[in-house]
C-alpha positions in Angstrom: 5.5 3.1 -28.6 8.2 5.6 -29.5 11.0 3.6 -27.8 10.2 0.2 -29.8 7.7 1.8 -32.7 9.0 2.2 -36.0 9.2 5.7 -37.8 7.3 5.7 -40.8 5.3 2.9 -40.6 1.9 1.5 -42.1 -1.6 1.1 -40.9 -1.1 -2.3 -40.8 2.4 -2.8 -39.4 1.2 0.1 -36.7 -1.5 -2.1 -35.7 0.5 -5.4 -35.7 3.0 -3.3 -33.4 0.6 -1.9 -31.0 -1.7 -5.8 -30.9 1.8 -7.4 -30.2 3.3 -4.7 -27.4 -0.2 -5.2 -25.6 0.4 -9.3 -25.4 3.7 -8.6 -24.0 2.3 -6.3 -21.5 -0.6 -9.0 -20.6 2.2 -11.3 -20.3 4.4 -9.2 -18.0 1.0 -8.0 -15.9 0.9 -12.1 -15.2 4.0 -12.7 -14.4 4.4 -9.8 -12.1 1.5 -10.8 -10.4 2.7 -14.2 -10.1 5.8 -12.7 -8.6 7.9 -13.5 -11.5 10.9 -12.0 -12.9 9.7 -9.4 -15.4 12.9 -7.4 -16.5 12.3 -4.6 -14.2 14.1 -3.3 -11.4 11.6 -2.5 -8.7 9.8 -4.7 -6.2 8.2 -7.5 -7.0 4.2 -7.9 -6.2 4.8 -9.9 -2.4 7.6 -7.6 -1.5 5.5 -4.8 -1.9 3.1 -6.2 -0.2 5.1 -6.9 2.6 6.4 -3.6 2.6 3.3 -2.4 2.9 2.2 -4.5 5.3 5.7 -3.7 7.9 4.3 -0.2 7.1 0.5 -0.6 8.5 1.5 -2.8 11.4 4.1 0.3 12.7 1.2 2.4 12.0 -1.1 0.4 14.0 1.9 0.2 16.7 1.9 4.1 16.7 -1.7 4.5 17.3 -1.7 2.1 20.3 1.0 3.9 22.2 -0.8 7.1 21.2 -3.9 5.6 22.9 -2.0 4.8 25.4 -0.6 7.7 26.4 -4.0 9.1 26.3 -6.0 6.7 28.4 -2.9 7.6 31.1 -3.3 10.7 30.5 -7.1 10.8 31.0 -6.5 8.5 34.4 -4.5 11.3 36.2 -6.9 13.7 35.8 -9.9 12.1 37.0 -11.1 13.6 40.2 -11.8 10.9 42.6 -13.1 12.2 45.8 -11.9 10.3 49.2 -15.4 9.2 50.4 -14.8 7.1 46.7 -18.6 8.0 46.1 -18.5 9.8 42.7 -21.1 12.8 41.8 -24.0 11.6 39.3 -25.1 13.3 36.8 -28.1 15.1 37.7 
């Protein structure tokens, strides 16, 4: 309220302020979901959603090569014995 409020002012005029700014914001809430324009200068709702999205697929990328890597990993050590009769667990 202090960068569009009024110094000084009445009850009344206070709450006709404050009832008017929170229309606007329902407005602007709206309209950003929407994807609208709203005056500001970040992202808009879908492109940071697809920001977010580019994020979790890399992610996702990043934990199959890890798995990857891993299951490799795991298959050079296994002991496999020439007969190709493995142990069991007694």
């Amino acid at each position: 309220m202090v960068s569009w409020g009024r110094c000084y002012t009445s009850l009344l005029e206070a709450a006709k302020d404050d009832v008017s700014q929170a229309f606007r914001q329902k407005q602007e809430i709206i309209a950003f979901s929407l994807g609208k324009h709203t005056g500001g200068k970040g992202m808009s709702l879908q492109q940071r959603q697809a920001k977010q999205h580019k994020a979790e697929m890399k992610r996702a990328d990043a934990y199959a090569r890890e798995l990857e890597t891993e299951m490799n990993l795991s298959q050079e050590r296994a002991y496999i014995p020439d007969s190709g009769i493995h142990p069991t667990a007694g």
